[in-house]
Each structure stands twice: as C-alpha cells, then as structure tokens.
N, CA, C and O atoms as a Tripos MOL2 file, in Angstrom:
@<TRIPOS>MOLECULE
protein
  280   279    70     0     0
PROTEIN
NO_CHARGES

@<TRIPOS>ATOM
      1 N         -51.5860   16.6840  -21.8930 N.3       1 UNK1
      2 CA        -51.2470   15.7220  -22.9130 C.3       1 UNK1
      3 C         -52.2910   15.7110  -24.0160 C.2       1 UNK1
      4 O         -52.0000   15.3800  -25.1650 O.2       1 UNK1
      5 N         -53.4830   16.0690  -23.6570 N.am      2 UNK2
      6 CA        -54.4310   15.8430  -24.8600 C.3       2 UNK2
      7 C         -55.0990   17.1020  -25.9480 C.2       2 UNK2
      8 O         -56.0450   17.1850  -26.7310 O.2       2 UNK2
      9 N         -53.9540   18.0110  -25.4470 N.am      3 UNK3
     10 CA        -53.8470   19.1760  -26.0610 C.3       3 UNK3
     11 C         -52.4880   19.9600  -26.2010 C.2       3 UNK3
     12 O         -52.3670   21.1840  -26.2250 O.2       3 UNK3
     13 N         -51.2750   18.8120  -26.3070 N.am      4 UNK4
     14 CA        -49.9550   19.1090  -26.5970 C.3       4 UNK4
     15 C         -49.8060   19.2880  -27.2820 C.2       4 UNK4
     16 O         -48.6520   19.7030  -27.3850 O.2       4 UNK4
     17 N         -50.8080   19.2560  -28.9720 N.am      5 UNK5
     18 CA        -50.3040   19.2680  -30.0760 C.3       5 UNK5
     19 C         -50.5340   20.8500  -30.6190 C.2       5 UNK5
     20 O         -51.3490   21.6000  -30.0820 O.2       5 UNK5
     21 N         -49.7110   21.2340  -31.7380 N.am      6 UNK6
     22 CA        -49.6810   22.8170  -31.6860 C.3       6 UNK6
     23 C         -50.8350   22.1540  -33.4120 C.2       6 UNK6
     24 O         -50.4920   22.9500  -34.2860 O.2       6 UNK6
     25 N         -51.3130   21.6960  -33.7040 N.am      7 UNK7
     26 CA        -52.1370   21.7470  -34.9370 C.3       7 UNK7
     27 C         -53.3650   21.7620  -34.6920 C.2       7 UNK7
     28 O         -54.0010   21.0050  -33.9600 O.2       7 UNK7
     29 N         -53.8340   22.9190  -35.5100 N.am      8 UNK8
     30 CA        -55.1680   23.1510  -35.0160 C.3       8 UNK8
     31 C         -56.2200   22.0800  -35.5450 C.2       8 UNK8
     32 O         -57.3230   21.9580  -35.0110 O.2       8 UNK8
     33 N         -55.8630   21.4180  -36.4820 N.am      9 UNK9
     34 CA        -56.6080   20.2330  -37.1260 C.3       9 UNK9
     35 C         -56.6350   19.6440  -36.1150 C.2       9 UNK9
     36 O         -57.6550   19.7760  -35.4370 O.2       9 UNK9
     37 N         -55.9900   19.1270  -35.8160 N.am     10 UNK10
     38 CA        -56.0440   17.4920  -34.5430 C.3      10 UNK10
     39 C         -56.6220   17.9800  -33.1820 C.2      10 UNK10
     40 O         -57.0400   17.3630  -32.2020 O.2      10 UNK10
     41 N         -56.5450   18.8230  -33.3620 N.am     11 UNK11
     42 CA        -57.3750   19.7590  -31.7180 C.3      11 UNK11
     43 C         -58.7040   20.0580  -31.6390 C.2      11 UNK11
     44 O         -59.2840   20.2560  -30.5720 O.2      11 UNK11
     45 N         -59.3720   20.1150  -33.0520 N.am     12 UNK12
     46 CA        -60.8040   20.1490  -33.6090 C.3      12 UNK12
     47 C         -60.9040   18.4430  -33.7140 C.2      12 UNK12
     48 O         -61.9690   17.8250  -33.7380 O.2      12 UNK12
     49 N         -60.1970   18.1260  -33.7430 N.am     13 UNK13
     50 CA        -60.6390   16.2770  -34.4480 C.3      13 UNK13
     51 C         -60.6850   15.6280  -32.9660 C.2      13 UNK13
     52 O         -61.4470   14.7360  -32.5950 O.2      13 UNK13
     53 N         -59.8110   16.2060  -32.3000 N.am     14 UNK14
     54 CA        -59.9430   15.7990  -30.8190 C.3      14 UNK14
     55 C         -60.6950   15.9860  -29.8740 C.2      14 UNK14
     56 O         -60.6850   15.2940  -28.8560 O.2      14 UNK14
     57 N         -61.4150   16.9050  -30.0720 N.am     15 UNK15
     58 CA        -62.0990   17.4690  -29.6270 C.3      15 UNK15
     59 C         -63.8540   17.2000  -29.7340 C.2      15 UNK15
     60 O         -64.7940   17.4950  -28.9960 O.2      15 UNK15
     61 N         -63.7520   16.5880  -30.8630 N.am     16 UNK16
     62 CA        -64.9110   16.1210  -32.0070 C.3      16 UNK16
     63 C         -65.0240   14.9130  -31.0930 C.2      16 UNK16
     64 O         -66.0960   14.6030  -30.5740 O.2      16 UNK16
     65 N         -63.8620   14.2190  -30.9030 N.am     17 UNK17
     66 CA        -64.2710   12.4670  -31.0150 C.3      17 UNK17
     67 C         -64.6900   12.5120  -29.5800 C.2      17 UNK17
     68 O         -65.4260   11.5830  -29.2470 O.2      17 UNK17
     69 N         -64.3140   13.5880  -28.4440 N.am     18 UNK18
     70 CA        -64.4550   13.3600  -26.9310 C.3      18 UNK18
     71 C         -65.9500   13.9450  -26.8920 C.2      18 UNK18
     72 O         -66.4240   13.6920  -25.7840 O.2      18 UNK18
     73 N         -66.9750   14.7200  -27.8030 N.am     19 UNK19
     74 CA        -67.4820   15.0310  -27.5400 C.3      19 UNK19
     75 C         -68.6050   13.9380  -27.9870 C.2      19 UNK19
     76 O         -69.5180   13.7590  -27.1810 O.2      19 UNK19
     77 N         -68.6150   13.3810  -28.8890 N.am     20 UNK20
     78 CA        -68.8860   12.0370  -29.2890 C.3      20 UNK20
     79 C         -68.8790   10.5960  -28.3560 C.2      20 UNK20
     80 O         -69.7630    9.7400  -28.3400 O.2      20 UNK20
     81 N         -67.7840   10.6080  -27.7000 N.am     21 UNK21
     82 CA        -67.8210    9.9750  -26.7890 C.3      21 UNK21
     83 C         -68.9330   10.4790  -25.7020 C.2      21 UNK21
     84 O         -69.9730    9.8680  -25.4570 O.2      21 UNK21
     85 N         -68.6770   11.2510  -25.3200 N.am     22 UNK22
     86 CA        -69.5420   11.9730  -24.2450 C.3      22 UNK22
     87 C         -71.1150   12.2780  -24.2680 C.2      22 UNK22
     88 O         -71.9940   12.5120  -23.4380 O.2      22 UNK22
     89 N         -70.9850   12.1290  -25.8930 N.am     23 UNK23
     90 CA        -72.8310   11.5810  -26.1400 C.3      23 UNK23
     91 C         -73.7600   10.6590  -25.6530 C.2      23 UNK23
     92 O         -74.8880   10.6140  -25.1640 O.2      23 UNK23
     93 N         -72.1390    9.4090  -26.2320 N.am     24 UNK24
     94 CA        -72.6080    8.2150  -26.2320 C.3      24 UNK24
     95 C         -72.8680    7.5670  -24.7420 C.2      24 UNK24
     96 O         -73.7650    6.7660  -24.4800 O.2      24 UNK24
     97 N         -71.9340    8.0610  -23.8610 N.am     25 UNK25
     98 CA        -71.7110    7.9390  -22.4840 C.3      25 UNK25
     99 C         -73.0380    8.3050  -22.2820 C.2      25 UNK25
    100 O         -73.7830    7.3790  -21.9600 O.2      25 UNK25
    101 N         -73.5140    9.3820  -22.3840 N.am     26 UNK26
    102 CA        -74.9380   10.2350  -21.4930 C.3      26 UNK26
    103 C         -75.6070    9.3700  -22.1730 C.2      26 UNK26
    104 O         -76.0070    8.9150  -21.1020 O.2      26 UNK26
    105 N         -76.1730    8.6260  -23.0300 N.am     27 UNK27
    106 CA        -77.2660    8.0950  -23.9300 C.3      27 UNK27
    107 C         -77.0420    6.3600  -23.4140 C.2      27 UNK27
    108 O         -77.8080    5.5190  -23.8860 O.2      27 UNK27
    109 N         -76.0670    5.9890  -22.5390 N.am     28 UNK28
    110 CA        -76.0200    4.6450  -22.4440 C.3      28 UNK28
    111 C         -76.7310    5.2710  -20.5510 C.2      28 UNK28
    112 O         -77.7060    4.7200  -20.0400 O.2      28 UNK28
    113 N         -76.1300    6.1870  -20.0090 N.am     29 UNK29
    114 CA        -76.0710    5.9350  -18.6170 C.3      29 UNK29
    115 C         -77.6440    6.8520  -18.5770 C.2      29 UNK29
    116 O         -78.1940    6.5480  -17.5180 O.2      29 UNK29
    117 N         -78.2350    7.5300  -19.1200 N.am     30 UNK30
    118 CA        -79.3810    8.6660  -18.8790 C.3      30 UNK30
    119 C         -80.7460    8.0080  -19.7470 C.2      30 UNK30
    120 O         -81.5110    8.8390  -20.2360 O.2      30 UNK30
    121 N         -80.9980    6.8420  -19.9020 N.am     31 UNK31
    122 CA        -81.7560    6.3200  -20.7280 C.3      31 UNK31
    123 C         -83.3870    7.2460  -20.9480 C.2      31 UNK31
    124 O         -83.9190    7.9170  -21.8330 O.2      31 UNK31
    125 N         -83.7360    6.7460  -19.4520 N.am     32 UNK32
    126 CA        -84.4510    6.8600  -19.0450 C.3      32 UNK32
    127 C         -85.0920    9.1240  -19.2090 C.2      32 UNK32
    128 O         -86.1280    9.6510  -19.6160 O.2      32 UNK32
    129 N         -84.3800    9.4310  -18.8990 N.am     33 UNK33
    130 CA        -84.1800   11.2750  -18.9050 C.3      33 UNK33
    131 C         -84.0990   11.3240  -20.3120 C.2      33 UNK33
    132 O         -84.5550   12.4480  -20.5210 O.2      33 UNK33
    133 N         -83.7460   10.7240  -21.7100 N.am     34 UNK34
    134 CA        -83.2950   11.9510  -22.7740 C.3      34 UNK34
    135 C         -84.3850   12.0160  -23.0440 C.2      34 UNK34
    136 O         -84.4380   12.3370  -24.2310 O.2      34 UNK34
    137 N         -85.8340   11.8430  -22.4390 N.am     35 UNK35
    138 CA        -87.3690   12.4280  -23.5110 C.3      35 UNK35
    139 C         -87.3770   13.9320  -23.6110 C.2      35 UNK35
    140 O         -88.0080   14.5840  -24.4430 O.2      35 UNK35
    141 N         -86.5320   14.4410  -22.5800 N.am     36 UNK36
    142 CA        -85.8430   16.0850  -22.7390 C.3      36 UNK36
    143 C         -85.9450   16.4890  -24.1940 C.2      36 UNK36
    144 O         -86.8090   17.1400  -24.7810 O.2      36 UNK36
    145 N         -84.4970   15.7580  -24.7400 N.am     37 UNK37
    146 CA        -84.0600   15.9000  -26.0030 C.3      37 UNK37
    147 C         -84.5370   15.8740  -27.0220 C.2      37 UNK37
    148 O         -84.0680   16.4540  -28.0020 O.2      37 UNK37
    149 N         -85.8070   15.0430  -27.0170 N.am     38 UNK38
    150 CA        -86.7360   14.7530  -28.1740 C.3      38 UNK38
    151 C         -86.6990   15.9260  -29.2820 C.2      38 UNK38
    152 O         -86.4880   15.6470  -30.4620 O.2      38 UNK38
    153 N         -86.8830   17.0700  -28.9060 N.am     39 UNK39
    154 CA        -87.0930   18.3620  -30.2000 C.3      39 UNK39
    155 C         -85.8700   18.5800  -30.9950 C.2      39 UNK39
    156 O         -85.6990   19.5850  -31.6850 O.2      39 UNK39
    157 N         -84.7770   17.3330  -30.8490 N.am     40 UNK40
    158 CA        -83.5750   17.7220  -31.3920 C.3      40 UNK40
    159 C         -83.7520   16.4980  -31.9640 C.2      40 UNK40
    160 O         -83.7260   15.3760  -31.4590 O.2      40 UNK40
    161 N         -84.0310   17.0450  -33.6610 N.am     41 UNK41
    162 CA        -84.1850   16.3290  -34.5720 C.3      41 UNK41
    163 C         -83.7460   16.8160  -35.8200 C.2      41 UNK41
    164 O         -83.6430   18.0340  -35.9660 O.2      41 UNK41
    165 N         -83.3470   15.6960  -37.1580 N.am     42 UNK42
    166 CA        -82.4530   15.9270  -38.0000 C.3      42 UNK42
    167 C         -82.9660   17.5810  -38.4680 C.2      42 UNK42
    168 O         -82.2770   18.5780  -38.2490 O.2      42 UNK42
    169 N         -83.9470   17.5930  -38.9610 N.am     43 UNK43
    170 CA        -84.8550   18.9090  -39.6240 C.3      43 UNK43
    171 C         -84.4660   20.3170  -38.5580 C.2      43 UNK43
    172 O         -84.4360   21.4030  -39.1370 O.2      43 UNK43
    173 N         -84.1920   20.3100  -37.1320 N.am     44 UNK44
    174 CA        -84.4740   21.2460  -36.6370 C.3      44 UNK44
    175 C         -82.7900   21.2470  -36.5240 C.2      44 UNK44
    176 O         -82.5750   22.3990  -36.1470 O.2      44 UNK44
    177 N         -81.6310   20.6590  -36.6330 N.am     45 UNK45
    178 CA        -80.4050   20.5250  -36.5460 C.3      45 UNK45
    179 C         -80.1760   21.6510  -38.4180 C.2      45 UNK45
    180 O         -79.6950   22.7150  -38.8080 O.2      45 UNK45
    181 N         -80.6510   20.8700  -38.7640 N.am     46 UNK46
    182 CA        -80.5960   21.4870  -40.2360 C.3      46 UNK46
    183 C         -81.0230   23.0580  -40.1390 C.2      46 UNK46
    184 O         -80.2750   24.0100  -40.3630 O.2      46 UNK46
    185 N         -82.4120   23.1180  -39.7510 N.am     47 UNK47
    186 CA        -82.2050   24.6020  -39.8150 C.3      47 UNK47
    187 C         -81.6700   25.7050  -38.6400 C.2      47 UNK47
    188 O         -81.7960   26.9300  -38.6610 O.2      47 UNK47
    189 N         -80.8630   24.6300  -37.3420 N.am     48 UNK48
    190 CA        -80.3750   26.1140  -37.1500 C.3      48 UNK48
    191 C         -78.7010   26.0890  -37.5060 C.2      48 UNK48
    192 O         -77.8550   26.8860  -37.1020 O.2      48 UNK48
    193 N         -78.5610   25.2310  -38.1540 N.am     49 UNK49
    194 CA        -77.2590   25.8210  -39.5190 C.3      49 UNK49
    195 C         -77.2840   26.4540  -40.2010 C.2      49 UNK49
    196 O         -76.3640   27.1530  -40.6270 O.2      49 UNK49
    197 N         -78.7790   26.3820  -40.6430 N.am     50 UNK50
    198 CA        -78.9170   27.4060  -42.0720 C.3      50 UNK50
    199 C         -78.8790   28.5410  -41.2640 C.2      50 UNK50
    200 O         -78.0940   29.4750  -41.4210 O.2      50 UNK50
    201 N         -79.8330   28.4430  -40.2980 N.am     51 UNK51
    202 CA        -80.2160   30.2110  -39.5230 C.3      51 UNK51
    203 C         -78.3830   30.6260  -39.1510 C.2      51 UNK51
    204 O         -77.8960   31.6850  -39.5490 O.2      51 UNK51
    205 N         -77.5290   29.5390  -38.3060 N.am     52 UNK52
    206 CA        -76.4960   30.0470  -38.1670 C.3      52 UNK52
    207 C         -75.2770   30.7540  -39.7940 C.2      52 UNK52
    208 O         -74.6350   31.8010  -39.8780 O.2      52 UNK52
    209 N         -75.3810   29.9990  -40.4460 N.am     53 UNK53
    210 CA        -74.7110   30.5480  -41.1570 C.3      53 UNK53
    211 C         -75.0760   31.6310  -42.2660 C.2      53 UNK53
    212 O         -74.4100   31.9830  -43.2400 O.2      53 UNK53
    213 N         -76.6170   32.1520  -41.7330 N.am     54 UNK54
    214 CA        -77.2480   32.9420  -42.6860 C.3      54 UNK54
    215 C         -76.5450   34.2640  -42.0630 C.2      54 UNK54
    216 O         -76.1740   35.2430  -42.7090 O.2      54 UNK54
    217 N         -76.3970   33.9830  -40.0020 N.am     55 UNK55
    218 CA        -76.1170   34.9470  -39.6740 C.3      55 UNK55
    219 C         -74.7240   35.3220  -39.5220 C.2      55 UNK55
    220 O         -74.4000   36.4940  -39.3330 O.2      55 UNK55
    221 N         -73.7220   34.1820  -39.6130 N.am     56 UNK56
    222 CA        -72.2040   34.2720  -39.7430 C.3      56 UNK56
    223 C         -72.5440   35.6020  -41.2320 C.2      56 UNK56
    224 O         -72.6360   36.8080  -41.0040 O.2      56 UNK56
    225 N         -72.6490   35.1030  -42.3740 N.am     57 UNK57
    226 CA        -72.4830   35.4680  -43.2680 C.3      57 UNK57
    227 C         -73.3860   37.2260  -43.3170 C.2      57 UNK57
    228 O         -73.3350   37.6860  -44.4570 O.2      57 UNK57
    229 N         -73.5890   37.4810  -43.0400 N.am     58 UNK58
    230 CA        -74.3790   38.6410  -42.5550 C.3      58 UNK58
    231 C         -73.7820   39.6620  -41.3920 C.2      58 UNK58
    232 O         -73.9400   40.8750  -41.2540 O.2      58 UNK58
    233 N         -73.1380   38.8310  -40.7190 N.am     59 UNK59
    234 CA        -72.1670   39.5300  -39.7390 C.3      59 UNK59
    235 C         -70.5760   39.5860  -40.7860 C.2      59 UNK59
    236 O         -69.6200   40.3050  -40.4990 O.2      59 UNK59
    237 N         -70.6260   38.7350  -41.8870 N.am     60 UNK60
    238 CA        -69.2340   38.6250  -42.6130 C.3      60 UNK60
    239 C         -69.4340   40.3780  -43.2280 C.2      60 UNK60
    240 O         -68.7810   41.4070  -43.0560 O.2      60 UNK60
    241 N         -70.4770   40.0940  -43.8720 N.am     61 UNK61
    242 CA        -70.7120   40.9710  -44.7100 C.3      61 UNK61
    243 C         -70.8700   42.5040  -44.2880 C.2      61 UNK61
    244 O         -70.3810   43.3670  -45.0170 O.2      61 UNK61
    245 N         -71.4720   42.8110  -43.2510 N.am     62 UNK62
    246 CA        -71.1980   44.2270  -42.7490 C.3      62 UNK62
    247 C         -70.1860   44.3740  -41.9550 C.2      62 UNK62
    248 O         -70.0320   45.5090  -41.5050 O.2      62 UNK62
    249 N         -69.2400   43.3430  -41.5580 N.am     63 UNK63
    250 CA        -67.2680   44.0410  -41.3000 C.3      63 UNK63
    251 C         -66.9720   44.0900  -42.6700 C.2      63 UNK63
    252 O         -66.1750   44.9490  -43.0490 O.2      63 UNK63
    253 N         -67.5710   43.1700  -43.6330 N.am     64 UNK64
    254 CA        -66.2630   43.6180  -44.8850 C.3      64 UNK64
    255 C         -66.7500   44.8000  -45.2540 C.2      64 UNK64
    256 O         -65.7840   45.3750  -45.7570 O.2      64 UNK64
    257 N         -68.0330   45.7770  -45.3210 N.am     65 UNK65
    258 CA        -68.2020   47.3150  -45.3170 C.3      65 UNK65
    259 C         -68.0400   48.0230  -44.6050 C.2      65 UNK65
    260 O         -68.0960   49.2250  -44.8650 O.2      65 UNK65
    261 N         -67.8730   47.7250  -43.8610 N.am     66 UNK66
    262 CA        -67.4430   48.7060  -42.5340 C.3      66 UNK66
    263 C         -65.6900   48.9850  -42.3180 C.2      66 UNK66
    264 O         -65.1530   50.0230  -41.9310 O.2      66 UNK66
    265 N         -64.9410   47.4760  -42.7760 N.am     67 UNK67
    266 CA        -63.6940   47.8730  -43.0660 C.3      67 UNK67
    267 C         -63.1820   48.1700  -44.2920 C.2      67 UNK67
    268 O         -61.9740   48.0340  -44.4880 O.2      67 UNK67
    269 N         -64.0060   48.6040  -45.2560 N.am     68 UNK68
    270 CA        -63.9310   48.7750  -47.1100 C.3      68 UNK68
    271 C         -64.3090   50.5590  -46.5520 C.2      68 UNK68
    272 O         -64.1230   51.3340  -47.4910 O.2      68 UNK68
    273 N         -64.6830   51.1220  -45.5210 N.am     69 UNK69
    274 CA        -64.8230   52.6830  -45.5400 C.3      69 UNK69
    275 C         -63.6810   53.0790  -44.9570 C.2      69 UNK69
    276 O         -63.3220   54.2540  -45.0350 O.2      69 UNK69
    277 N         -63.1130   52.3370  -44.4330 N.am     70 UNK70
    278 CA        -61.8120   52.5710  -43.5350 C.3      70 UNK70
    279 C         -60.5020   52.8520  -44.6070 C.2      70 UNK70
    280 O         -59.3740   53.0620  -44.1610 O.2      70 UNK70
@<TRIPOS>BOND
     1     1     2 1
     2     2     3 1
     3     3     4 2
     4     3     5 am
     5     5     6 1
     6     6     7 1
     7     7     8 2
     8     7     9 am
     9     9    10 1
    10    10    11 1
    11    11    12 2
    12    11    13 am
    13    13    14 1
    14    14    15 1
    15    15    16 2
    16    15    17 am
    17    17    18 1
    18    18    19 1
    19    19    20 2
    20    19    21 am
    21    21    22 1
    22    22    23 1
    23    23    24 2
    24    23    25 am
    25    25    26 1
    26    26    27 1
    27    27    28 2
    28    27    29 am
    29    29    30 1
    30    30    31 1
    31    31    32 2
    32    31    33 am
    33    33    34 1
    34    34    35 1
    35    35    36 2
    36    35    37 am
    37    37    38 1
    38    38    39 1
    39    39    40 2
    40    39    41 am
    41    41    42 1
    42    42    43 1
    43    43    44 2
    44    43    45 am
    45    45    46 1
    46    46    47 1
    47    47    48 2
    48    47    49 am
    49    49    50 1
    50    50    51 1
    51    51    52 2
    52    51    53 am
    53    53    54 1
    54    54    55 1
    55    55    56 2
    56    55    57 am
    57    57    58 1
    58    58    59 1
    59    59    60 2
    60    59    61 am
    61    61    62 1
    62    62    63 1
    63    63    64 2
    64    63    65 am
    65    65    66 1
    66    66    67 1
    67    67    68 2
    68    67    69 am
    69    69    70 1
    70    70    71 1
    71    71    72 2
    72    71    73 am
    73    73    74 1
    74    74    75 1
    75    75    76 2
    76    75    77 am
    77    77    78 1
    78    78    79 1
    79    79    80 2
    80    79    81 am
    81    81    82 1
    82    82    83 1
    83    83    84 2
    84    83    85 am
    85    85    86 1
    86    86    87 1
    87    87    88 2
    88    87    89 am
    89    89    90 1
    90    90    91 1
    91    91    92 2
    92    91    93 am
    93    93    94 1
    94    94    95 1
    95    95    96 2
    96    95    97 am
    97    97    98 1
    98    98    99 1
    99    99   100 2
   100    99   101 am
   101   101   102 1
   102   102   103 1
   103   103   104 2
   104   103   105 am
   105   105   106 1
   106   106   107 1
   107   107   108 2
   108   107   109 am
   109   109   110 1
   110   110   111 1
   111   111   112 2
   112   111   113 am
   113   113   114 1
   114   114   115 1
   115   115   116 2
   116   115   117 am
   117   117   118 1
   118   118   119 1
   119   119   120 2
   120   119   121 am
   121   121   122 1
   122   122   123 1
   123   123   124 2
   124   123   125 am
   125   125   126 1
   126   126   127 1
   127   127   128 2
   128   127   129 am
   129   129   130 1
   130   130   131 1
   131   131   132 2
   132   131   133 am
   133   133   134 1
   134   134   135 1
   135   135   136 2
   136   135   137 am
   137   137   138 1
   138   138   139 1
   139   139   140 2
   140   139   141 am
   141   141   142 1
   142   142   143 1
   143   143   144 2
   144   143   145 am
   145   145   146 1
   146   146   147 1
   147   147   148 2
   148   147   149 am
   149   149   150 1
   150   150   151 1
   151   151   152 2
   152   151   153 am
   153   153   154 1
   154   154   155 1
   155   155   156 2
   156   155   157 am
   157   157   158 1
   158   158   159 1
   159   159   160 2
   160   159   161 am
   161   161   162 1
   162   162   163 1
   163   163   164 2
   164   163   165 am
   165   165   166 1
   166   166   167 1
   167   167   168 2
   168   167   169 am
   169   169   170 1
   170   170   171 1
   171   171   172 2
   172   171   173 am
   173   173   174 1
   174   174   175 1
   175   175   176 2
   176   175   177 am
   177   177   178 1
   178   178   179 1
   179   179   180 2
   180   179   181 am
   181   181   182 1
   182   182   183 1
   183   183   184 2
   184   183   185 am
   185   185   186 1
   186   186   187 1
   187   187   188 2
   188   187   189 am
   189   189   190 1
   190   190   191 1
   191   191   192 2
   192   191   193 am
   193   193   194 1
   194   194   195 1
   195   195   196 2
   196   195   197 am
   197   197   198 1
   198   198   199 1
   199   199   200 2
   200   199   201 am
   201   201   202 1
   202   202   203 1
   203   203   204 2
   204   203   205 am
   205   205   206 1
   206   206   207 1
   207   207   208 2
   208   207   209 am
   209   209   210 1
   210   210   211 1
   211   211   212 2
   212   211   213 am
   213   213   214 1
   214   214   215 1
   215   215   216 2
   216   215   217 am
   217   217   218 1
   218   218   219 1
   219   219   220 2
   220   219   221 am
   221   221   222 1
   222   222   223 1
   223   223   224 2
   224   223   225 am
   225   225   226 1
   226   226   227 1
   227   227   228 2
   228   227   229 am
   229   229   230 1
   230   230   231 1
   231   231   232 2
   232   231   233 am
   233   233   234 1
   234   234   235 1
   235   235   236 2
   236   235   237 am
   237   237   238 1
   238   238   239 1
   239   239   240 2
   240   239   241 am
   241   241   242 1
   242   242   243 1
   243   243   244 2
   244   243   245 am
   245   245   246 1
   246   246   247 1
   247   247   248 2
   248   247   249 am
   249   249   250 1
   250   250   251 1
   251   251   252 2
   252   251   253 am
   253   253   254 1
   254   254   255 1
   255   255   256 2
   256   255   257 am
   257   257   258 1
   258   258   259 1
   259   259   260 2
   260   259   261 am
   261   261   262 1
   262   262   263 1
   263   263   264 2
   264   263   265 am
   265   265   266 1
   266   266   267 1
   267   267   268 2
   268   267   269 am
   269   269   270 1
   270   270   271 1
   271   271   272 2
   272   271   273 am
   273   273   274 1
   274   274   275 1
   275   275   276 2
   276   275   277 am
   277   277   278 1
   278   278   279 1
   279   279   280 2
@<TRIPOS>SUBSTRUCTURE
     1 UNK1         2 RESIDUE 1 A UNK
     2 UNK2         6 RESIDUE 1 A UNK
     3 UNK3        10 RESIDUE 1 A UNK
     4 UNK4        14 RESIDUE 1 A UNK
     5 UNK5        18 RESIDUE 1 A UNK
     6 UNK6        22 RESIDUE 1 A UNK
     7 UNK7        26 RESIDUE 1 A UNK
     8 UNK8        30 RESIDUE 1 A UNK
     9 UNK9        34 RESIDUE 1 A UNK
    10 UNK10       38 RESIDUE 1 A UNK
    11 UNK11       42 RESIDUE 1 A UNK
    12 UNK12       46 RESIDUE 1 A UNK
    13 UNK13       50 RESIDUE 1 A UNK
    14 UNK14       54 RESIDUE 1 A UNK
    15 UNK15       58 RESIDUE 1 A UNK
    16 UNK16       62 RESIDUE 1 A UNK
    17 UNK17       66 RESIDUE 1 A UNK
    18 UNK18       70 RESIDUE 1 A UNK
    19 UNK19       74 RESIDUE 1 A UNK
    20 UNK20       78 RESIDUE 1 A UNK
    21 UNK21       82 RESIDUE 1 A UNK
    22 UNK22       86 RESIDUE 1 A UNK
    23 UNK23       90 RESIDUE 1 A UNK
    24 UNK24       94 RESIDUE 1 A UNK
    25 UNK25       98 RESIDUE 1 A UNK
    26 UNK26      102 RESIDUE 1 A UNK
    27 UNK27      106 RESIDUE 1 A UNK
    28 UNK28      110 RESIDUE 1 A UNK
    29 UNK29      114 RESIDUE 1 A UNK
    30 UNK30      118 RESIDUE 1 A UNK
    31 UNK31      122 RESIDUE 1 A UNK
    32 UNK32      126 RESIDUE 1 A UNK
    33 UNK33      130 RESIDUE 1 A UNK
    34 UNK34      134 RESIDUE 1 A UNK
    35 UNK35      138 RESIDUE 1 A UNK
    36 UNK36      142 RESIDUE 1 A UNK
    37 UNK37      146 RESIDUE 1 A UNK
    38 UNK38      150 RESIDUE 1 A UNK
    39 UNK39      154 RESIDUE 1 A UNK
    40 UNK40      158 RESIDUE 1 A UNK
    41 UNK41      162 RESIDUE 1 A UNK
    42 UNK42      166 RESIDUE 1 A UNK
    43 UNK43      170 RESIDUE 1 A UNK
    44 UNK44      174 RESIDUE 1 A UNK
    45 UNK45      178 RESIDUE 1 A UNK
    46 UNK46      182 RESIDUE 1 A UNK
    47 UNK47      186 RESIDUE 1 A UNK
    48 UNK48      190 RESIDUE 1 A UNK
    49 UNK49      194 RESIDUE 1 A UNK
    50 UNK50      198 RESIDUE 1 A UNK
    51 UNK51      202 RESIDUE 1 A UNK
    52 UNK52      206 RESIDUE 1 A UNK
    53 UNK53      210 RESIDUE 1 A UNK
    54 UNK54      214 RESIDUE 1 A UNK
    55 UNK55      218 RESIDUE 1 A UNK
    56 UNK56      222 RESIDUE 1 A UNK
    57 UNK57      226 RESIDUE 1 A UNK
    58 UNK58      230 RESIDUE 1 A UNK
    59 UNK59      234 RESIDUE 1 A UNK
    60 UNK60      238 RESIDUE 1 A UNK
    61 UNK61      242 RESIDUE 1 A UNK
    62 UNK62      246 RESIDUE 1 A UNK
    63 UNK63      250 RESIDUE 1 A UNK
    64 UNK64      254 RESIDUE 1 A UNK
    65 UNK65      258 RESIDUE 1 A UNK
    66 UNK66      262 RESIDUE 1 A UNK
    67 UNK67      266 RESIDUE 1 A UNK
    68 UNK68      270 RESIDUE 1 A UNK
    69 UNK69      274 RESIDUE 1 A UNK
    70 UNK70      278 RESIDUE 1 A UNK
C-alpha cells in the first residue's frame, strides 16, 4: 500500500517523509548514544554534496565522450 502509486514523485516524497520520521524516532528514543553523530554537521553535509556532485558530473561527463565516439 505505501508504494501502490506508479508516480515517481510521490514515491521520493514518501519516502522523504518516512525517513524523517525515522530520524526523529532515533533522536527521541537514542538520546543518550547520538554523541556518535556529532561530525555530522551543516558544513560537512555541504561539502559532501559538493564532493558528490563534483563527482556525478564528472562521471556525466566522460559517458557523454565516450558515447559522442560511438
């Protein structure tokens, strides 16, 4: 049922909000344990987006030459 829908929008949005939930759940019941988590902070979230999408785009870029010789 919570993946009956054929749209890929609402399946990412659904997917989003359970995982959200599931934050919030671990952060009410694990109080005590998240000093783990501490190194996950706004600055280090930020750059491994940048690092990730430096490398999406870098992996974009040598299929689109690799299928431009084809």
């Amino acid at each position: 049922m919570f993946f009956s829908t054929s749209c890929k929008i609402c399946k990412i949005i659904r997917i989003f909000l359970l995982s959200v939930f599931l934050l919030i759940l671990l952060a009410l019941i694990q109080k005590d344990k998240l000093h783990y988590l501490k190194f996950i902070t706004p600055e280090n979230a930020a750059y491994f987006i940048l690092v990730a999408g430096i490398l999406i785009t870098i992996f974009k870029i040598f299929e689109y030459f690799k299928n431009k010789k084809n």
